[in-house]
N, C-alpha and C positions, 0 to 999 in steps of 0.2 A: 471459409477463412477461420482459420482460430484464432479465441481472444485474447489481448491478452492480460492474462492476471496478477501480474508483476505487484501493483497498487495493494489489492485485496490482499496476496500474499501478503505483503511487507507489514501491512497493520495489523494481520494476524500476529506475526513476528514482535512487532512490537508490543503488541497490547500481552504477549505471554512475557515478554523484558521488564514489562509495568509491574508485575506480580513477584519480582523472584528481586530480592538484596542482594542476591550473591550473582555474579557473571553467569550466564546460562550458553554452555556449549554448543557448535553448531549442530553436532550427533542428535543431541537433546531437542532444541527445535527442531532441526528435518524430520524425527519421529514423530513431531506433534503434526506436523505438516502434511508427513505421508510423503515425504521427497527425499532429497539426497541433502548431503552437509554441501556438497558445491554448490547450489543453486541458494542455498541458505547463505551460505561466504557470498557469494556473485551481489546478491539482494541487499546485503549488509554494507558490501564495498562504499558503494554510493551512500548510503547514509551516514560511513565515518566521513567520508569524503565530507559531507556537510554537515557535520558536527551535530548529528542526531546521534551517534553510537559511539564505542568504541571497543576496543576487544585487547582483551589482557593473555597473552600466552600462559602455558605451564601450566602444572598442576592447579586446577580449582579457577582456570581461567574460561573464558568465555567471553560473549556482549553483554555489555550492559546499557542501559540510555545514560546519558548526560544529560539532556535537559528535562526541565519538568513536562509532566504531562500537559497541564494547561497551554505552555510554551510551543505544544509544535502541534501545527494544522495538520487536515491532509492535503491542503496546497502545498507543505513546505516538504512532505514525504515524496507527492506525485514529483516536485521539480528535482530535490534528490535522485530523483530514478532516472532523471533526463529527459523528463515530460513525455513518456510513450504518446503515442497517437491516439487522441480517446476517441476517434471514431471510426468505426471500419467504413461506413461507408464512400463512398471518394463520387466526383464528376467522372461521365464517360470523359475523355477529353482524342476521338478518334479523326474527328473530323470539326476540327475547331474554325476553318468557314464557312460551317452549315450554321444558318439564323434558327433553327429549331434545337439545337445543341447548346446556341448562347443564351437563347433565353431559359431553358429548362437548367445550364448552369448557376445561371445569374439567380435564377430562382433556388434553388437548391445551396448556393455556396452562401446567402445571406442565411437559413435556416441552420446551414451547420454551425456557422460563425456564433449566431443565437445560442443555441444548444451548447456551444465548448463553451460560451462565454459563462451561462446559466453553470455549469456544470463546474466550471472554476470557481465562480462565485460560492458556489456551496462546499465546495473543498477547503477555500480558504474561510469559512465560520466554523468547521466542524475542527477540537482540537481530538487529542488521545483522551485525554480526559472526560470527553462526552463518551466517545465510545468505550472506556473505560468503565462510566457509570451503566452504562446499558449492557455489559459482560456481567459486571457484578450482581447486576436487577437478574440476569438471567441462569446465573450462577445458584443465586440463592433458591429459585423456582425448581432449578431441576437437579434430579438426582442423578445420574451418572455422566460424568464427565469423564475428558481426556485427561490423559498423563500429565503431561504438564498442570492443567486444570488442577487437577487433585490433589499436588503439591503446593499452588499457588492459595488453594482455600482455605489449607492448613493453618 
């Protein structure tokens, strides 16, 4: 099963929006990204949708964020996106009057339950602004960066 990366993209996206003043086109992201401008537009929709973005047509147009960085978690990105399923794994669920089936479910669906809950928890303390500061710590360390990158350090 593939994962999926929707979340991880988006922050990428966003934390290269945190660097640039000026609207940053989706041609220009998906090159940083290694994708296509669709999937870039697709990624973005959902975030003006929830007033993390917004995108300016015409010449010299692009996204840019609207709120500040401290202001948006990665809880408030992940719901943006329409809360993917953060876990592949699932219950068999094939024969649900076997007593060996409900109890290894019952066992199993409190552990996920645990885990999504843990894993929101820690979405919603982290904003852009941390991982912001941890780009830049690692910006400053290393010498060659992406496209974008190179532009933003300027």
């Amino acid at each position: 099963m593939k994962r999926d990366s929707r979340l991880s993209a988006t922050l990428h996206l966003l934390l290269h929006l945190a660097e640039q003043a000026d609207p940053i086109p989706s041609d220009s992201l998906a090159r940083a990204m290694r994708t296509n401008p669709v999937v870039v537009r697709r990624l973005m929709a959902g975030l003006r949708r929830a007033g993390l973005v917004a995108s300016e047509k015409g010449h010299g147009g692009g996204w840019r964020l609207v709120r500040e960085l401290p202001e948006i978690t990665l809880l408030d990105v992940y719901r943006a996106l329409g809360q993917p399923v953060m876990l592949a794994m699932g219950n068999r669920s094939d024969a649900p009057e076997c007593l060996v089936e409900q109890a290894v479910n019952a066992s199993l669906d409190t552990a996920f339950r645990e885990a999504e809950a843990t894993l929101l928890a820690h979405l919603e303390h982290v904003t852009l602004a941390q991982l912001n500061a941890d780009f830049r710590a690692r910006l400053s360390v290393r010498k060659q960066v992406c496209e974008l990158e190179k532009s933003n350090a300027e």
